[in-house]
C-alpha positions as CSV (number, residue, x, y, z in Angstrom):
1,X,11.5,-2.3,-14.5
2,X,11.0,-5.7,-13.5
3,X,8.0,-6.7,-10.7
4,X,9.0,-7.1,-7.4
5,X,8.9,-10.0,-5.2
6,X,9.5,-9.0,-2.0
7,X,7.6,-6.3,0.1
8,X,10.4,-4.5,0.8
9,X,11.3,-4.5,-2.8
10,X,8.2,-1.6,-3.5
11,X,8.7,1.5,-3.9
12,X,6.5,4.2,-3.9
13,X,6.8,5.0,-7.8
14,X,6.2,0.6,-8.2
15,X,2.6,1.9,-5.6
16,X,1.8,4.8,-8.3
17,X,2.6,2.3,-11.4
18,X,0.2,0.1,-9.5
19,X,-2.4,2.4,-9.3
20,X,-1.7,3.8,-12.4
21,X,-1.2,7.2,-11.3
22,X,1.4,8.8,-13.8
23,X,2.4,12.0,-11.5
24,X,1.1,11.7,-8.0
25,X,0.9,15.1,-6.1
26,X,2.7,15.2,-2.7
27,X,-0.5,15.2,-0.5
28,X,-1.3,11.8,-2.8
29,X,2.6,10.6,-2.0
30,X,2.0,11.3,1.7
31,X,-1.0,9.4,1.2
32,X,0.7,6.2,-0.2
33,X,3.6,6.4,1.5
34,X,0.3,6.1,5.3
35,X,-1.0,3.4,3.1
36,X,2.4,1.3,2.2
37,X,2.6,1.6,6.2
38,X,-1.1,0.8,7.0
39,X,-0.5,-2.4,4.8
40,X,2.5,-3.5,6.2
41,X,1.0,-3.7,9.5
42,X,-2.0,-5.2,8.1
43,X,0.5,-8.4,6.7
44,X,2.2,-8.5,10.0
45,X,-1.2,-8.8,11.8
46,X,-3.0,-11.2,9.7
47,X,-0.3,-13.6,8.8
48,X,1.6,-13.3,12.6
49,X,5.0,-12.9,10.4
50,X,7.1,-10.6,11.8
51,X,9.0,-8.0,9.3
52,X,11.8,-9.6,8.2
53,X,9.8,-13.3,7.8
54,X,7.4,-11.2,5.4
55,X,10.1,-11.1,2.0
56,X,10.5,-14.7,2.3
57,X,6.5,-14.8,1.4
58,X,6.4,-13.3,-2.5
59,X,2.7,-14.3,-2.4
60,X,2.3,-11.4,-0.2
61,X,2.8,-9.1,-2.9
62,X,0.0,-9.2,-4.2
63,X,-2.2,-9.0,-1.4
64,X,-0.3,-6.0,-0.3
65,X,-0.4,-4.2,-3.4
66,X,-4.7,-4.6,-3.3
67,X,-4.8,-3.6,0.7
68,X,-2.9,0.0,-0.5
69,X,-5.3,-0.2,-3.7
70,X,-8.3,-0.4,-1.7
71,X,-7.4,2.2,1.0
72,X,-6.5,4.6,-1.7
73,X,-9.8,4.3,-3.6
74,X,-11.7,4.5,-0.5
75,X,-10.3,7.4,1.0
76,X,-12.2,10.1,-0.4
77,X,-15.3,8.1,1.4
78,X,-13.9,8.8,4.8
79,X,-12.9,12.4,4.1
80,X,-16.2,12.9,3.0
81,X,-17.8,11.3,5.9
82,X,-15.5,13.2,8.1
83,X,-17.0,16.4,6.6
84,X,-20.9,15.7,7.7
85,X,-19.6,15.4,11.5
């Protein structure tokens, strides 16, 4: 499978490949799937493009891919915080 260049080009198996999960259970799907979104919004937001500006920008890939990265790795921080409240 070749990389893709667009944003709307990633899928949410090209997100697990990514993060190198090899079978992601559905509450982790659900999760990626809030993230992909969360990100999206975040591209919109920060570079003023509106959605369909964003696939002519393949640099944005990248920075996509790490802003889904970093909310998945971090997300067992809030649920845990969420806990001591």
């Amino acid at each position: 499978m070749s990389a893709p260049t667009k944003i709307s080009e990633i899928t949410l198996e090209n997100v697990a490949d990514y993060l190198r999960l090899d079978s992601p259970s559905k509450i982790e799907e659900t999760e990626l799937e809030m993230f992909m979104a969360s990100a999206l919004d975040t591209v919109k937001a920060v570079t003023g493009l509106k959605a369909e500006e964003i696939d002519e920008h393949s640099d944005l890939v990248h920075p996509y891919l790490l802003l889904i990265s970093d909310q998945f790795d971090n997300r067992n921080g809030i649920i845990e915080r969420n806990k001591l409240f």
